[in-house]
N, C-alpha and C positions, 0 to 999 in steps of 0.2 A: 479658784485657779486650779488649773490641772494637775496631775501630780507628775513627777517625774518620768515615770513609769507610762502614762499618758502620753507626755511630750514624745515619749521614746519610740512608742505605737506609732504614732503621727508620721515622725519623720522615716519611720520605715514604710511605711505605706505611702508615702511620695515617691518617696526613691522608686518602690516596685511597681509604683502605677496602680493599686488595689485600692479597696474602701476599707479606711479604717476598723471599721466592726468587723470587717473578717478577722483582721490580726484580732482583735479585741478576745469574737468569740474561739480564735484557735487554743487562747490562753485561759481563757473558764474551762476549755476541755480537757485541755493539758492538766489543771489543775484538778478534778474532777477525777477524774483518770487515774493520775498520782495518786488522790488520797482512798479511791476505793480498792487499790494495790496495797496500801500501806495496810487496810486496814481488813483484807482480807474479806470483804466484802461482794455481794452481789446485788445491793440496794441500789434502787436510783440514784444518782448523784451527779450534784449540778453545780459548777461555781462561779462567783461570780464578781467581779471586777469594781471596787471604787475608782469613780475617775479621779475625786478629789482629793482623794487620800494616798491611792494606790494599793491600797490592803484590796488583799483577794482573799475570799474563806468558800467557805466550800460546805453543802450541807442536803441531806437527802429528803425526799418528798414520799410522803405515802400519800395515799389517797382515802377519805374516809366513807367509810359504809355503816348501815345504820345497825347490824348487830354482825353474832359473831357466826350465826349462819351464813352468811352473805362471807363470811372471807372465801377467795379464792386462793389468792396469795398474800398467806402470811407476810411476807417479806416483806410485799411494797403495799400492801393496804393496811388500815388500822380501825376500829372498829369506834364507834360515836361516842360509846363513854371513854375508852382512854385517847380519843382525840380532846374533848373536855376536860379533861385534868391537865393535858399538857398546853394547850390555847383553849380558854372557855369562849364560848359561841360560834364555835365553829357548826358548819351545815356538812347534810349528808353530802357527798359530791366532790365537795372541796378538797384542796389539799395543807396537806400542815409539814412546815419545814422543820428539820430536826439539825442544827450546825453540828459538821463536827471540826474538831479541833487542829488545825494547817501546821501548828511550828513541830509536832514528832518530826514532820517531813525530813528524809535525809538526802544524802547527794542522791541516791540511786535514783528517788524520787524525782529529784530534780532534773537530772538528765532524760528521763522520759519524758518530763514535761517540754524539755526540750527539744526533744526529737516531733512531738505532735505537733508541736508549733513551726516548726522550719518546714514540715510534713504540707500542714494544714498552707502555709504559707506559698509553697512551691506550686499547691493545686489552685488555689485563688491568682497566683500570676497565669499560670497557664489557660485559665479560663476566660483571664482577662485579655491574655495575647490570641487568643481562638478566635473572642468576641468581636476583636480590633481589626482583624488581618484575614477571617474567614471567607467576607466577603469579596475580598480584593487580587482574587486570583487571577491572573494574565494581564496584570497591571505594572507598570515601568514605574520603581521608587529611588529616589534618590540615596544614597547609602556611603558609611564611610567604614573602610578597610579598619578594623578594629585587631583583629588577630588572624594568624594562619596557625593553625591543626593541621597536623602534617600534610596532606593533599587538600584537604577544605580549607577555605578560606571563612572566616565568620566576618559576618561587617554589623554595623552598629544603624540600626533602625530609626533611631531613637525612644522609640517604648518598649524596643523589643530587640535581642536577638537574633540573626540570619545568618546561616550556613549555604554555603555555596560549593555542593560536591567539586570532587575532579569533572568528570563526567558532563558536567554543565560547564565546565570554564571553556574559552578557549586558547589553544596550544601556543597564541602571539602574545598573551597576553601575561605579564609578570605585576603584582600588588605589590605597595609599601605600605606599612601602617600612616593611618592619616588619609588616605587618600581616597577623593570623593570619586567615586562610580555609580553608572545608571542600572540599574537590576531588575532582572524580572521576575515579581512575585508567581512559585509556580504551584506552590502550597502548605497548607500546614498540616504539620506533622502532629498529634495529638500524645500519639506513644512515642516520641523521641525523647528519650533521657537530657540532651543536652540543646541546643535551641531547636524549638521545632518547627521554625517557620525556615523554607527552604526559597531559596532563589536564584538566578541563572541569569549567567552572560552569552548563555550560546541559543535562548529560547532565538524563534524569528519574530516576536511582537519588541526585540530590543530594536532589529533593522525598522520595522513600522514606526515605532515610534518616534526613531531617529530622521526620517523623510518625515516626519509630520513635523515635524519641530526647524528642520529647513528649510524644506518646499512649502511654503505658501497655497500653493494651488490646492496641496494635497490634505493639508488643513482645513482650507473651506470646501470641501470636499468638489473643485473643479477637477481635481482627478483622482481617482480609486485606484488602491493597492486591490487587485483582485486576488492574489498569490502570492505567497513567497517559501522557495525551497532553501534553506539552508545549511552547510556544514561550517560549525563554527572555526574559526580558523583558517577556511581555508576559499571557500568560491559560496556569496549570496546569487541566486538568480527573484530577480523581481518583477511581475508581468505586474504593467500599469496600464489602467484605459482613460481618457479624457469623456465627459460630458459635454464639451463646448468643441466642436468642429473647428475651432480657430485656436485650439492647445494645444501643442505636441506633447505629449504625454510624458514621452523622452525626455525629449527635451528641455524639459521645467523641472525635471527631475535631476538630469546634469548639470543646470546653469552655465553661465556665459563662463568659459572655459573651464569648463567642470568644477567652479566655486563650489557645487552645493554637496554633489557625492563627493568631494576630494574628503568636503570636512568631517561626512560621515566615516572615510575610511579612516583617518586620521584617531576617530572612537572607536573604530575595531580592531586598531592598530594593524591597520596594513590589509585585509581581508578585502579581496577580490568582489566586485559585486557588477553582476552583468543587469542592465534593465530591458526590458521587452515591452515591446508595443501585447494586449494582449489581444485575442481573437477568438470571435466565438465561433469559427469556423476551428476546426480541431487538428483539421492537415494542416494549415497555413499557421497555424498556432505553433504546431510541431515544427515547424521549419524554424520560427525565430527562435524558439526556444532551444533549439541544439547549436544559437551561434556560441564560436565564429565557425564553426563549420559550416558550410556550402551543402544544400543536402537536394538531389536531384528530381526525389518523388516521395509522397505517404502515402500508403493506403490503409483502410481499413481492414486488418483481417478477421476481428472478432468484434462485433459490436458491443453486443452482452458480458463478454469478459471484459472488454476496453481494451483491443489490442492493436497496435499501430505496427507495419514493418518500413521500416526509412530505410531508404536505398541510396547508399551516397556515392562520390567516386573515387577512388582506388586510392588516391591522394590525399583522399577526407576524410579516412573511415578511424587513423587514430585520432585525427584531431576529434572528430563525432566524439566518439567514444569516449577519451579525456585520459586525465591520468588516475591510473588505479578505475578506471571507468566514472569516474565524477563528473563529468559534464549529462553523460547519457543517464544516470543515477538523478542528478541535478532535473535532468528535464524534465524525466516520468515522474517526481515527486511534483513539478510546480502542473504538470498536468492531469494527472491524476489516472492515468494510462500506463499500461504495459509499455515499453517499446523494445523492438528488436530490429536491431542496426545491421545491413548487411554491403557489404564494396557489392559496384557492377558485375567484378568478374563470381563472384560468390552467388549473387544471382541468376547468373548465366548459367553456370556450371548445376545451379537447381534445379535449374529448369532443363537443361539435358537430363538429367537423371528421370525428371518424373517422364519426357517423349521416350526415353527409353524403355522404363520401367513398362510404361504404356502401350509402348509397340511391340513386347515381348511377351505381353500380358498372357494374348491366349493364341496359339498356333491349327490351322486345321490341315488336315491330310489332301492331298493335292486330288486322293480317286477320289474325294467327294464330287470333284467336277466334273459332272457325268458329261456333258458335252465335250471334254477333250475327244473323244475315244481310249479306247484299253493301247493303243500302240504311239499313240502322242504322248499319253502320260508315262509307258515306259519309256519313252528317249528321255524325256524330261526327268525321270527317274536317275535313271543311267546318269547323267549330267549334272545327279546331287541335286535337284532342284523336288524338294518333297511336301513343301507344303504351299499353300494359298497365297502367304502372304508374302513368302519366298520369290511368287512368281511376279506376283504382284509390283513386287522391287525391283525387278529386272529388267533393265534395257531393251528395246530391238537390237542392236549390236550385238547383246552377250545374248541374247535367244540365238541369232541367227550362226552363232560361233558353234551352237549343240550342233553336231551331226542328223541329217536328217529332218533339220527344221528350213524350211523355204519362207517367200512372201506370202503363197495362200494359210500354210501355216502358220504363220505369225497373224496372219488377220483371225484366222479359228481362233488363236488362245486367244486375242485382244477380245473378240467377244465373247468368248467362255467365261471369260473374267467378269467381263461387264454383266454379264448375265446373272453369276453369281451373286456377286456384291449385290444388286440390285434388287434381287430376290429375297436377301438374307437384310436390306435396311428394311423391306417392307414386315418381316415377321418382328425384328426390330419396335419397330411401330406400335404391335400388336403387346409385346411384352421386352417395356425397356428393362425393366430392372434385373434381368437373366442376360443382358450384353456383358461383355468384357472389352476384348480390346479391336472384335472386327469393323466396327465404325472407323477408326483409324486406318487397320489396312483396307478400308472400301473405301476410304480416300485418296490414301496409297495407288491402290489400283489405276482408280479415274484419272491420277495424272499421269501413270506409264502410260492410257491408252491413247489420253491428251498428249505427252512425248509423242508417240507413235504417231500418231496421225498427223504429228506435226512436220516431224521427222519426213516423211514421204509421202505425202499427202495424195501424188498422182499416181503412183504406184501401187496403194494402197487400196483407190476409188478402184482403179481401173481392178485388181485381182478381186475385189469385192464383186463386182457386178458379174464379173465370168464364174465368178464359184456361185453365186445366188442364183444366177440362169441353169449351170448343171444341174446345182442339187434340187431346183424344183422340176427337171428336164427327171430326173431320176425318183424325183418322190414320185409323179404321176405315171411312171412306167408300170402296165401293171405285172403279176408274175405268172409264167407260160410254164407248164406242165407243173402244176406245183412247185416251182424254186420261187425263190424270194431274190426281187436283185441286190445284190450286194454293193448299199451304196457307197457306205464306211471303207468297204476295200479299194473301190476304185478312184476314191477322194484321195486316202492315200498313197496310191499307185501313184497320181499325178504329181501329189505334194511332193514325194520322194525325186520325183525327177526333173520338177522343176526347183528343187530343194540343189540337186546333183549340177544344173547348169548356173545356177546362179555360182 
């Protein structure tokens, strides 16, 4: 029959969930321990346990060698003839125990025996709750409210121990002792002093595993949870997709008048949760993920980054966004994408900035137009009109307002222009990456001269064709006593005066 002392081993190591021989050998150490303290020693020392009796003694082992060359260590070896005096027949090799005497022991003793043993005992539970719970991380356990630490909550495992930071709760949620909740195992703590296995009402495998336990479909896996973004407390967003063309995803997920999400909110007490169809199109994903807002376009602006810009409108952009920004936070968590939310008019206003930025980019000097002549570009001068793209901008109306600008002069600039720009997209051509912003005003241009021609289209043909007839009437004039005709002058002689009757 065991001894009391036995019995006592036993039932502590039920209660803690451990193998009795741990406790067993904590207590030959402890004992062990004590009496090479007592006894001012540095000998091996071992002790060790009757079950039947309960007596514990305690006694040291040398090891015998065959003469006294061979000692290395005096201490713990002894040498073949006084191992034979003290046990005859002993062999080389062996060992020989020597008792020593347990009742000097006094409290002092005893208290350290004590402290090895609570010591030895606290590490044999911990190894056992390591062993049990190690592997069972992102796992949903059943648990009952056992105590609150001031912001932690610890609940009762059954074999074990579980603390439930702040940080993991959530904000709806108030405990009373006794009371059974679902937890999710999120790990163990090895160097925690007080339980080390930690667990969470705010992980999102609590919402999973809560639709698996109602939905049906989602159980036998007719439909998949692909995502779920969570803040505890306060809004779940969940993208689900159906296998079978003939399941609304949704749908089976709400129940016939939303029996099935009511009961899951009912366990988060109260906590919001939006479901989504999910899409492996990534625009269209983005759209139901940011309901209930209405969103008008996505695009991609960075692929390699993952960056979305959603443009919604003017009406929609807080709801977009959420409160505290939580809906838009919510969606790029359940997508796994940047996004950046902008209203129409925020759009609008961007985009004026970058045509401006762009049409102001680079300006050129208006004498580069050598086809003006030297005396068109000083009116135009005069008139504040000094660069290219300046002119380019410029109506017939507000040309013809300069002093000294008529219709055949208005058709010179329009083609001086055209000339230009035309000339300057072909080097363009040759080396884009040295453009800045004259593509835009050789756009510019082409539709003043487009205005133009539209504007007066017969007055225009018709001054065209008498200034082409002159000026080739004048280039093939040839020059008599060495002068040169001066065709420039008398182009403008004409422009001036038909400039004066208009």
């Amino acid at each position: 029959m065991a001894s009391a002392l036995y019995q006592s081993i036993e039932l502590l190591s039920q209660e803690k969930g451990i193998d009795p021989s741990v406790v067993v050998g904590a207590v030959e150490e402890a004992i062990a321990l004590a009496t090479r303290k007592y006894y001012k020693t540095q000998e091996n020392m071992r002790g060790e346990l009757n079950k039947e009796t309960g007596e514990i003694t305690a006694y040291i082992y040398k090891t015998v060698v065959a003469d006294q060359d061979q000692v290395e260590d005096p201490v713990n070896q002894i040498t073949l003839t006084e191992a034979n005096q003290l046990a005859p027949g002993v062999e080389v090799g062996s060992e020989i125990r020597l008792y020593r005497d347990t009742s000097p022991l006094g409290r002092i003793a005893a208290q350290l025996a004590k402290q090895v043993i609570f010591q030895k005992v606290r590490e044999a539970e911990r190894d056992t709750v390591f062993q049990e719970y190690a592997h069972r991380e992102k796992e949903v356990l059943t648990a009952t409210v056992k105590r609150v630490e001031g912001q932690d909550v610890i609940f009762d495992l059954g074999k074990a121990e579980a603390r439930c930071p702040k940080r993991e709760q959530s904000r709806l949620e108030q405990f009373s002792v006794g009371e059974r909740v679902r937890v999710v195992l999120l790990k163990v703590d090895r160097a925690a002093k007080g339980p080390q296995v930690i667990v969470s009402r705010a992980a999102p495998e609590l919402v999973q595993n809560l639709f698996q336990s109602e939905v049906p479909e989602i159980y036998d896996n007719t439909v998949v949870i692909r995502a779920i973004a969570r803040e505890a407390g306060e809004r779940t967003k969940i993208a689900v997709q159906s296998r079978d063309k003939d399941v609304d995803p949704v749908g089976a997920c709400v129940g016939m008048k939303g029996m099935r999400v009511q009961s899951i909110i009912r366990e988060l007490r109260g906590e919001k949760i939006d479901i989504i169809e999910f899409s492996e199109e990534i625009t269209t994903f983005a759209e139901k993920a940011l309901q209930p807002a209405k969103v008008s376009r996505v695009s991609i602006t960075d692929l390699g980054e993952k960056q979305l810009e959603v443009i919604v409108d003017d009406t929609q952009l807080s709801l977009a966004i959420g409160k505290k920004g939580q809906n838009v936070r919510l969606a790029a968590k359940l997508l796994g994408w940047k996004i950046d939310i902008k209203s129409e008019e925020e759009k609008r206003q961007e985009v004026e900035q970058q045509m401006q930025a762009l049409s102001s980019g680079a300006t050129t000097p208006i004498e580069q137009v050598t086809e003006l002549g030297d005396s068109i570009i000083q009116k135009l001068v005069a008139a504040g009109v000094t660069t290219v793209e300046g002119l380019a901008d410029m109506t017939p109306e507000q040309l013809e307002e300069i002093p000294g600008i008529g219709e055949k002069t208005l058709e010179k600039i329009s083609v001086a222009v055209r000339h230009y720009f035309g000339h300057f997209e072909e080097e363009a051509a040759d080396q884009p990456a040295a453009q800045g912003g004259e593509p835009a005003a050789q756009a510019a241009g082409e539709s003043v001269a487009a205005a133009k021609e539209a504007a007066e289209p017969e007055a225009l043909a018709a001054a065209e064709g008498n200034d082409l007839a002159a000026s080739d009437a004048q280039t093939e004039m040839p020059a008599e006593n060495g002068v040169e005709a001066d065709v420039t002058g008398t182009c403008e002689d004409e422009e001036a005066t038909n400039g004066n009757d208009a």
